[in-house]
C-alpha positions as CSV (number, residue, x, y, z in Angstrom):
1,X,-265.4,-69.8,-12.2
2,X,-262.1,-71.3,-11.6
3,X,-259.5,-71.1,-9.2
4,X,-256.7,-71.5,-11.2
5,X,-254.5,-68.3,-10.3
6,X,-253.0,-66.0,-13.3
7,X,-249.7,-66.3,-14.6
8,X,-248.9,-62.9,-13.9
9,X,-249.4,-62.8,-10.5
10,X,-250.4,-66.0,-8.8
11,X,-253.8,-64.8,-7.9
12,X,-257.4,-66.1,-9.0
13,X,-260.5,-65.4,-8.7
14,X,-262.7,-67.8,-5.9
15,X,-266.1,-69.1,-6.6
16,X,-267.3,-66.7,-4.2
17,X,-266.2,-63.8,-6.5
18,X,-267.7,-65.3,-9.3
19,X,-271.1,-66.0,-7.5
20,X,-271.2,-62.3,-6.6
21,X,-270.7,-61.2,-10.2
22,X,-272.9,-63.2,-11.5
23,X,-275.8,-62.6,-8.9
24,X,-274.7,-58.7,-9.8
25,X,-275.1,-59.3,-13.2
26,X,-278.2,-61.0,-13.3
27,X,-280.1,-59.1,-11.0
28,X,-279.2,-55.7,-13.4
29,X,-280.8,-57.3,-16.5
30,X,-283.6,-58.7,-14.8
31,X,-284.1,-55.0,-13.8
32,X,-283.5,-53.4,-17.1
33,X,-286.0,-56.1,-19.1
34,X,-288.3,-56.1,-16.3
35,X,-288.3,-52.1,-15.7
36,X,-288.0,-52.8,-11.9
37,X,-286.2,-50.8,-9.8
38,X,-285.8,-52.8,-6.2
39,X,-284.3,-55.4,-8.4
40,X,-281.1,-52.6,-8.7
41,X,-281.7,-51.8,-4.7
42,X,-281.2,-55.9,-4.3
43,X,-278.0,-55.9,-6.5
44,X,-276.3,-52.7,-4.8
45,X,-275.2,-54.3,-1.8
46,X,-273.6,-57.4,-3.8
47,X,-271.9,-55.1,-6.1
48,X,-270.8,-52.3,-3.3
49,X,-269.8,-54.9,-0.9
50,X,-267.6,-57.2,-3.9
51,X,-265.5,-53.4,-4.5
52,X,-264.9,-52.9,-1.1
53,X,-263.3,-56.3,-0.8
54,X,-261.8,-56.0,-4.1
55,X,-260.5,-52.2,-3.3
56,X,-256.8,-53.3,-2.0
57,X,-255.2,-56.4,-3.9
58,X,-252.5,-58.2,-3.1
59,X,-249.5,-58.6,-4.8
60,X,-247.0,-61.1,-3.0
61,X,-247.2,-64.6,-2.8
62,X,-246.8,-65.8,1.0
63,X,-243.3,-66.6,2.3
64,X,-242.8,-70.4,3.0
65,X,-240.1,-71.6,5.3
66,X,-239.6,-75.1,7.7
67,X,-236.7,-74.8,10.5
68,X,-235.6,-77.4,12.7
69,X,-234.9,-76.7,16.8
70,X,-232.1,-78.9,17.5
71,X,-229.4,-79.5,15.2
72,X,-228.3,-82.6,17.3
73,X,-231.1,-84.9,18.5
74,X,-231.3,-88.1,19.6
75,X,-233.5,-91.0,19.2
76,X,-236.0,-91.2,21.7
77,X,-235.9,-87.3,22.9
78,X,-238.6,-84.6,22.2
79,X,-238.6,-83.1,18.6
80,X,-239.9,-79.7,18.0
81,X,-239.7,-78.0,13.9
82,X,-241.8,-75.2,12.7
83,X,-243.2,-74.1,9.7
84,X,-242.8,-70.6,9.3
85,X,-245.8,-68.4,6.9
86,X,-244.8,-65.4,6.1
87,X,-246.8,-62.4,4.7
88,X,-244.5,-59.7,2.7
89,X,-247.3,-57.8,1.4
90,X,-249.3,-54.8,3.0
91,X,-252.8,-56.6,2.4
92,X,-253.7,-58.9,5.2
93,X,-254.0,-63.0,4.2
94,X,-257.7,-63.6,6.0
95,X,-257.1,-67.2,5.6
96,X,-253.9,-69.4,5.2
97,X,-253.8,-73.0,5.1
98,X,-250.6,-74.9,5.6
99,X,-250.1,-79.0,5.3
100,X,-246.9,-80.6,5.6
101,X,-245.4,-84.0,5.2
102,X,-243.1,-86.3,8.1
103,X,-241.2,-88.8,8.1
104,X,-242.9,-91.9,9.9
105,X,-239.6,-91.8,12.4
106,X,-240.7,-88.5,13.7
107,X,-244.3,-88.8,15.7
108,X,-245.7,-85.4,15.9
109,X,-247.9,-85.2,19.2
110,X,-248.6,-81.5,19.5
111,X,-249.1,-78.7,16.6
112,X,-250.3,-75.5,16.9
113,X,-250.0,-71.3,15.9
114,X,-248.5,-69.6,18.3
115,X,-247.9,-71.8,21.4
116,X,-252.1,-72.7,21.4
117,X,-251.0,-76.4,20.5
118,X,-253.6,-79.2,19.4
119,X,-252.9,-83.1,20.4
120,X,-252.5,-85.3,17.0
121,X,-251.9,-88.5,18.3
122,X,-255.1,-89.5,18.0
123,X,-256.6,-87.1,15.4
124,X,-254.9,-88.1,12.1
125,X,-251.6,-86.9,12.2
126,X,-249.9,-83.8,11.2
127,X,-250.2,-84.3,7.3
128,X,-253.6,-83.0,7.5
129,X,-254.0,-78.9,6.8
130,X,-254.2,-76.3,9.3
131,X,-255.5,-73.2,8.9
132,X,-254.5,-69.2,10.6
133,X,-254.4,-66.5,9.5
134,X,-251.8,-64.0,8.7
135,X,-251.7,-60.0,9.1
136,X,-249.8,-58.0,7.0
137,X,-245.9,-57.5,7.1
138,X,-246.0,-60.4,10.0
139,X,-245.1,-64.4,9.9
140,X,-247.1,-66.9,12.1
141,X,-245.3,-70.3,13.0
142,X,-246.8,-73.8,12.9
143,X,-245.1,-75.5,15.7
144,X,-244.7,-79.2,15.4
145,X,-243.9,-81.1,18.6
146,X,-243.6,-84.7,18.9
147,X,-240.7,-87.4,19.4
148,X,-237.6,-88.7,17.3
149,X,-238.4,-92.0,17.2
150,X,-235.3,-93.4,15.1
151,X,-231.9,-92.9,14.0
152,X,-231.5,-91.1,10.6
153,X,-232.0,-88.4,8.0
154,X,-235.6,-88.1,8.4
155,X,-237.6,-85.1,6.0
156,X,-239.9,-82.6,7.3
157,X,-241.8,-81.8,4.4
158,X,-242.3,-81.0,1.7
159,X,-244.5,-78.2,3.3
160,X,-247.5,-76.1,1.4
161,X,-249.4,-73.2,1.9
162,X,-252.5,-71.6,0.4
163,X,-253.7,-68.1,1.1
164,X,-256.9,-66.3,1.0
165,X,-256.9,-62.5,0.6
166,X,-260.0,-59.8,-0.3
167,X,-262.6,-61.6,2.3
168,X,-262.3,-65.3,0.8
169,X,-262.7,-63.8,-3.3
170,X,-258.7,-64.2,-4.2
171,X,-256.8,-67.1,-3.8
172,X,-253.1,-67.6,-4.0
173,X,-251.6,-70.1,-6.2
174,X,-250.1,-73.4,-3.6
175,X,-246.0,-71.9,-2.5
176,X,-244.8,-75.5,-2.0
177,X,-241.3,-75.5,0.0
178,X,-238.4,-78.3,0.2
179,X,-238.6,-80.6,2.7
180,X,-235.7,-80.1,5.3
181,X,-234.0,-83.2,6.9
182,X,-233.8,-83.5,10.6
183,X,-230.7,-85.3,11.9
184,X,-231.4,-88.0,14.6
185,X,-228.1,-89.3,16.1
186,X,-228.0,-93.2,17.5
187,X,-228.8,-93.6,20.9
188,X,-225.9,-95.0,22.5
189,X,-226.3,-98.2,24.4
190,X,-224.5,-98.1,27.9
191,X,-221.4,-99.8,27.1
192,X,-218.3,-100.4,29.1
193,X,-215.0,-102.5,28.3
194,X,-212.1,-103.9,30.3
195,X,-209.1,-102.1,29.6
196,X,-207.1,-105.3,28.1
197,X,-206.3,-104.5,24.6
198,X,-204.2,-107.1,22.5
199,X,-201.7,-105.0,21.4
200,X,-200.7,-101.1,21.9
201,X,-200.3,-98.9,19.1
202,X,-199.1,-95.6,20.7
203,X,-196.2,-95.2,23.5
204,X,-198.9,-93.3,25.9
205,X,-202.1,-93.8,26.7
206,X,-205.1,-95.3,29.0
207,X,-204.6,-98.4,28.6
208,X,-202.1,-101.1,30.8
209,X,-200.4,-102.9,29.0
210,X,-198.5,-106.0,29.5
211,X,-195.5,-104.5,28.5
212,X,-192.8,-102.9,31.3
213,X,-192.4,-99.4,30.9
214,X,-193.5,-95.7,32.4
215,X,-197.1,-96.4,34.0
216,X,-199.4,-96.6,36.5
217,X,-200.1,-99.9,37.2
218,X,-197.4,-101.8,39.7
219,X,-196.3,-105.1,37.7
220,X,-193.7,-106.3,40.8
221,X,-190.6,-105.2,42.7
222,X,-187.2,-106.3,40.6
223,X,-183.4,-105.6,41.4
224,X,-182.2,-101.9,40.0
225,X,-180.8,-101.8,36.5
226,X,-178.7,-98.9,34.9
227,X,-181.2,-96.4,33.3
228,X,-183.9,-97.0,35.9
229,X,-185.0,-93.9,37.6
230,X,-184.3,-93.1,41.2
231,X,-187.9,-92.6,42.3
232,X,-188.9,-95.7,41.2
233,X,-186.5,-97.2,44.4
234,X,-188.6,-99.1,46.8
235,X,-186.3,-98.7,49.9
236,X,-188.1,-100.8,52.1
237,X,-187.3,-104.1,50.0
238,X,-184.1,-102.8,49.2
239,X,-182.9,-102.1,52.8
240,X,-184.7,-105.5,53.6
241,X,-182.3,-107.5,50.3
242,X,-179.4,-105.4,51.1
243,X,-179.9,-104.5,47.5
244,X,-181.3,-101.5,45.5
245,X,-184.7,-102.9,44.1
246,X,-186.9,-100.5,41.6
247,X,-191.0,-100.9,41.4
248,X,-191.8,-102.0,38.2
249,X,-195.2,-101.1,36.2
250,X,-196.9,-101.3,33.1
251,X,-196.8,-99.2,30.5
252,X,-199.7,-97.3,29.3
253,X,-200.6,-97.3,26.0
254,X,-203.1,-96.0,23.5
255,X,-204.8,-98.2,21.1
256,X,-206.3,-98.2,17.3
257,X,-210.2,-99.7,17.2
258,X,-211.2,-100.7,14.2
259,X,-215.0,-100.9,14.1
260,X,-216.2,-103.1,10.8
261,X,-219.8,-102.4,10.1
262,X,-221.4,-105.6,7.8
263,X,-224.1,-103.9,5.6
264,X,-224.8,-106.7,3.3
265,X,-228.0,-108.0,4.8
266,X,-230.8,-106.5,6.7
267,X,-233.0,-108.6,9.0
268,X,-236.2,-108.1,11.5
269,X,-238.2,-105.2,11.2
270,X,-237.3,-101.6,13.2
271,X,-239.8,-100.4,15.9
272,X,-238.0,-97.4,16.7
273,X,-236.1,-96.9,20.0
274,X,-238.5,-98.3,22.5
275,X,-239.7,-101.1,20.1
276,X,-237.5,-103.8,18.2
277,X,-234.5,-103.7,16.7
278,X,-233.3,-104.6,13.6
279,X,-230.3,-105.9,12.3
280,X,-229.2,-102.3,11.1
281,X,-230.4,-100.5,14.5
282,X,-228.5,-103.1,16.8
283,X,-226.0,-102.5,14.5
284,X,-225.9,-98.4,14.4
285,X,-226.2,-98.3,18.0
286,X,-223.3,-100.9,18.9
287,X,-221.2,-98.6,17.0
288,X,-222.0,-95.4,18.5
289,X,-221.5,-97.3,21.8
290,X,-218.0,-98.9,21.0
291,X,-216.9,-95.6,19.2
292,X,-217.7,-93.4,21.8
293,X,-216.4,-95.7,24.9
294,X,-212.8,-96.2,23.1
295,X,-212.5,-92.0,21.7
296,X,-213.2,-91.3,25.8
297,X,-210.8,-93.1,26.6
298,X,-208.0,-91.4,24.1
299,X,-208.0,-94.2,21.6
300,X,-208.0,-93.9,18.0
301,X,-211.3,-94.9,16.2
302,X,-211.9,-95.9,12.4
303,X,-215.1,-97.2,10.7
304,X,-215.5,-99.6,7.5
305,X,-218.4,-100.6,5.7
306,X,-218.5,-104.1,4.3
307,X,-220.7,-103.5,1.5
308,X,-221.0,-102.4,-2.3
309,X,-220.5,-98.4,-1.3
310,X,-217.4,-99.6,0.9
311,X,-217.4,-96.2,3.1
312,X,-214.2,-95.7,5.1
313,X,-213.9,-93.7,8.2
314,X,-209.9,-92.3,8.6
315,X,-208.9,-93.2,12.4
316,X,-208.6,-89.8,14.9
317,X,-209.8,-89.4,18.2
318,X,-211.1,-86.7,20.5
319,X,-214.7,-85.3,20.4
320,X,-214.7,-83.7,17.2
321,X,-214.4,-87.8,15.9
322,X,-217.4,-88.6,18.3
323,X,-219.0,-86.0,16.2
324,X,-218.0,-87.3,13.3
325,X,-218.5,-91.1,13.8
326,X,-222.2,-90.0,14.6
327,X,-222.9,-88.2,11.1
328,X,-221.4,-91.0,9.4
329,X,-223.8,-93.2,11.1
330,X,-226.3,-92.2,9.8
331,X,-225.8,-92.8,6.3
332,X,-225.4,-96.1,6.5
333,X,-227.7,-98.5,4.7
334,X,-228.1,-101.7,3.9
335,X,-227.5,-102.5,0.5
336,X,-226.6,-106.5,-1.0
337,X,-224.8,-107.4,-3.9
338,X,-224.2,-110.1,-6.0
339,X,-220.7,-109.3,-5.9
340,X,-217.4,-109.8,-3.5
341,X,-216.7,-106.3,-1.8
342,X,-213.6,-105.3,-3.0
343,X,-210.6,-107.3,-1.4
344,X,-208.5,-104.2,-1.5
345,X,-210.6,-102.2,1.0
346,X,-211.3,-104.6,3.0
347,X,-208.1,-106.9,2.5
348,X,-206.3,-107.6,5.9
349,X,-203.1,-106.1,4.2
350,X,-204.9,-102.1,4.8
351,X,-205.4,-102.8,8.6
352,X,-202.7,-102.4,11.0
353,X,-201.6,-104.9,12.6
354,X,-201.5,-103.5,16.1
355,X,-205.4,-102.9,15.5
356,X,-208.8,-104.1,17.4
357,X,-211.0,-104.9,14.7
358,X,-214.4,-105.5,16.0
359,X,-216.8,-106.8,13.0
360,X,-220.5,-106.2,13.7
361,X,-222.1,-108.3,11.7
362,X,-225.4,-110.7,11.7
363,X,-223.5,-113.9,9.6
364,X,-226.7,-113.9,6.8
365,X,-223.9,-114.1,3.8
366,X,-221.2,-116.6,3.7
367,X,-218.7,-113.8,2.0
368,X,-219.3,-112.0,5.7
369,X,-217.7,-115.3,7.5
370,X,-215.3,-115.6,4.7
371,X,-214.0,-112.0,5.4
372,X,-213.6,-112.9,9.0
373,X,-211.7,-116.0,8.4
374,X,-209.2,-114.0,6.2
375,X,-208.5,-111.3,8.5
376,X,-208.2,-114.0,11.3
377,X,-205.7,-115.8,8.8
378,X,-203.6,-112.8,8.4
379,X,-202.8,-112.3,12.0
380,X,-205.4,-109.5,12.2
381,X,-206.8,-109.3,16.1
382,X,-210.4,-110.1,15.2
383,X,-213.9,-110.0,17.3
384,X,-217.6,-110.8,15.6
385,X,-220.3,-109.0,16.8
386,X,-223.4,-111.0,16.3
387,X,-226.2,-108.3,15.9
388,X,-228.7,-110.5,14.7
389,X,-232.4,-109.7,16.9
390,X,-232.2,-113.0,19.1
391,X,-236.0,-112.7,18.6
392,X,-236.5,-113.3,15.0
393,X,-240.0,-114.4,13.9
394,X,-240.1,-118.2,12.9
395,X,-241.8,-118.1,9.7
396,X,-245.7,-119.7,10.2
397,X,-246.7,-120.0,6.4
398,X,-248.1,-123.5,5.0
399,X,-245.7,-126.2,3.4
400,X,-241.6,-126.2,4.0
401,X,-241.1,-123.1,5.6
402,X,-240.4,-123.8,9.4
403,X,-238.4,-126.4,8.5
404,X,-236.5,-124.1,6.2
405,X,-235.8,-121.4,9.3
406,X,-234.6,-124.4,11.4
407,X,-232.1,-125.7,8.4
408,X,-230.9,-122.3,8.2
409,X,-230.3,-121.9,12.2
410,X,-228.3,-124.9,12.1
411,X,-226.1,-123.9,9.3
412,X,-225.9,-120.4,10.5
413,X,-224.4,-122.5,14.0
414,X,-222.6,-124.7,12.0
415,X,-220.5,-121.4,10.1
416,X,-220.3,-119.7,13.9
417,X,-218.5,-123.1,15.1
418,X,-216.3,-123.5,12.3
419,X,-215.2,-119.0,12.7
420,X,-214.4,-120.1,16.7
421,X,-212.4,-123.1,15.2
422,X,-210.5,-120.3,13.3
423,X,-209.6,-118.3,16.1
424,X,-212.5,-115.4,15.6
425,X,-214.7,-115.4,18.6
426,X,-218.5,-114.2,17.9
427,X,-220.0,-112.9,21.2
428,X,-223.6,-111.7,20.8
429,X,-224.3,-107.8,21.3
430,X,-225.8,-107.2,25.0
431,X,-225.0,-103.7,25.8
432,X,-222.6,-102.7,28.6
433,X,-220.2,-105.4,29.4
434,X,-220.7,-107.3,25.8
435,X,-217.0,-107.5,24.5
436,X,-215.1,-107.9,28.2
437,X,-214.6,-111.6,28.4
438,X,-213.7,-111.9,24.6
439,X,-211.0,-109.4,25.0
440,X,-209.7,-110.8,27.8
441,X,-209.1,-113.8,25.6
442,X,-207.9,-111.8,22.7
443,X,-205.1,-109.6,25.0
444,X,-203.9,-113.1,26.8
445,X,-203.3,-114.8,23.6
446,X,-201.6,-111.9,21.9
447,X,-199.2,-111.9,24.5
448,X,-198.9,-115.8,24.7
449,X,-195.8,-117.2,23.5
450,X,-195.7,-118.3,19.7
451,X,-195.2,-122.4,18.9
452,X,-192.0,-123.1,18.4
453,X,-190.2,-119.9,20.1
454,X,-187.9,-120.2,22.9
């Protein structure tokens, strides 16, 4: 017989049902042409013992749902999601048998009903079926336990379920569920930065600035001027000059980061947080880093995407953008296209000028460079982020191709020389301390004296 269930009420008969009626059967005519009577002693227990399974039927179709435990994970942390059966009907489900799908990102180590886990490393996998059973009116959770491995959306599921009912002689049609996606955030890179900025945007803030004003940082003692403030006399200097003196400082300022995230090209190949990093990881995870050392420190923080889908993220700061920068993250792909990124998103003309735009990008396209050059041209403060794996695999096929890679190296040197000549400097991404020298630069020549100005 077959097990496809009945449209009415996604139930069919097993095989075992149909071997019991049909031993049943058989043994009854055997014993009504052969005039035997043990023959209907032998089929009484088959036929008595089929009704008593069959006496309660159930009705409902089992209940299928997958949750996720932590709503904000990161990358490298434990990862625990069940998969919940549930049994609405009065009739106990003697067997159920539940498989699920995961995302390669997500390594399930332990599953398990009820807390008695089983270790998958080494056994296959949680896409193979496990199997419970459920009593009546109850649920019975399939834990999964394992590790986020990468950044991302990353499904869980879809999950199915089978049940068995009436001692293995009904069997439920498969109750396949969605699959639910598990957000892994970035793991963000230590990352610190000196406070030098190349040009405040705000009137108050953390950073010093190298402009006079209400601060914390002592710039020098200078003779008192109408408007100055009377706490700010220094009395020893001034009883010393015979003259009132004030303490000048700093002013601190905030400042508007603009972080520029180059998704034409995708290079190397991912190995999840403890193994290598791609272009698009390095490039995820400098982000998180920058964004979340600059919204700390009371900045504002905006992302781009230089790329076909051209996402933009408005600037704001505070923890709710910290948030925010981290769910934007993680839809970002890479994606080439034969075409020029619209100039009008990314034209220098939308950024303000007062703005640190730090460009993460791993110079594969020459439009990339191109783009640096202009914003550089229009008096935009720019820093490249190199986030290209400084251990890229030299290409060992036959013929042309080594000598290919190193051609390419040297032109790819050759376009990072010429972006230096044109005032961008590229500093490769190495973590904490990465950007400190290059800004140094950046702040002392936006405060250096223009050519020609007196």
């Amino acid at each position: 017989m077959s097990d496809r269930p009945e449209p009415s009420s996604g139930w069919a008969p097993t095989r075992a049902l149909g071997r019991a009626v049909l031993l049943t059967g058989l043994l009854l005519v055997a014993a009504v042409l052969l005039g035997r009577i043990d023959l209907v002693v032998l089929a009484t227990p088959f036929a008595l013992g089929t009704a008593y399974a069959l006496r309660r039927r159930p009705t409902a179709l089992p209940d299928l749902e997958i949750g996720v435990a932590d709503a904000h994970l990161v990358e490298g942390t434990p990862m625990a999601a069940t998969v919940a059966v549930a049994n609405p009907d009065t009739v106990s489900y003697d067997v159920a048998v539940v498989r699920t799908r995961m995302s390669r990102w997500l390594r399930v180590e332990k599953v398990g009903f009820g807390g008695t886990g089983v270790d998958v490393s080494r056994s296959g996998g949680a896409d193979r079926p496990f199997v419970t059973s459920v009593p009546s009116s109850s649920a019975v959770d399939l834990e999964l336990a394992g590790t986020a491995l990468r950044w991302g959306r990353h499904p869980i599921g879809p999950a199915g379920a089978r049940v068995a009912a009436a001692d293995g002689l009904l069997v439920s049609r498969a109750v396949v569920t969605d699959a639910v996606r598990m957000r892994v955030y970035p793991m963000t890179e230590p990352f610190e930065a000196v406070e030098a900025m190349p040009r405040a945007a705000g009137l108050v803030g953390a950073h010093h600035s190298r402009r006079p004003g209400e601060g914390g940082e002592l710039a020098g003692v200078r003779v008192f001027a109408p408007g100055d403030r009377l706490r700010r006399i220094d009395w020893r200097v001034s009883l010393r000059a015979r003259q009132l003196h004030v303490a000048a400082t700093l002013s601190d300022r905030d400042a508007e980061v603009v972080v520029l995230l180059d998704v034409l090209a995708e290079a190397g190949r991912s190995g999840g947080v403890r193994g290598a990093a791609s272009v698009l990881d390095t490039t995820v995870r400098a982000a998180a880093a920058i964004a979340e050392h600059y919204l700390h420190r009371g900045d504002r923080v905006a992302l781009l995407e230089y790329g076909p889908a051209a996402r933009r993220l408005r600037p704001a700061t505070g923890r709710r953008q910290y948030l925010t920068v981290l769910e934007w993250l993680l839809d970002v792909t890479a994606e080439s296209s034969p075409h020029e990124p619209y100039d009008q998103v990314f034209g220098p003309q939308l950024l303000s000028s007062d703005a640190l735009v730090v460009v993460l990008t791993p110079l594969l396209d020459e439009r990339s460079a191109q783009m640096l050059a202009r914003m550089a041209r229009g008096g935009r403060f720019v820093v490249a982020v190199d986030t290209l794996p400084a251990e890229l695999p030299v290409p060992k096929d036959r013929g042309w191709a080594e000598v290919a890679y190193r051609l390419w190296r040297l032109d790819r040197d050759t376009m990072i020389g010429q972006l230096r000549e044109h005032g961008v400097p590229v500093v490769r991404w190495a973590g904490a301390g990465s950007l400190d020298q290059v800004l140094r630069d950046v702040a002392r020549l936006a405060t250096a004296p223009k050519a020609g100005m007196r």
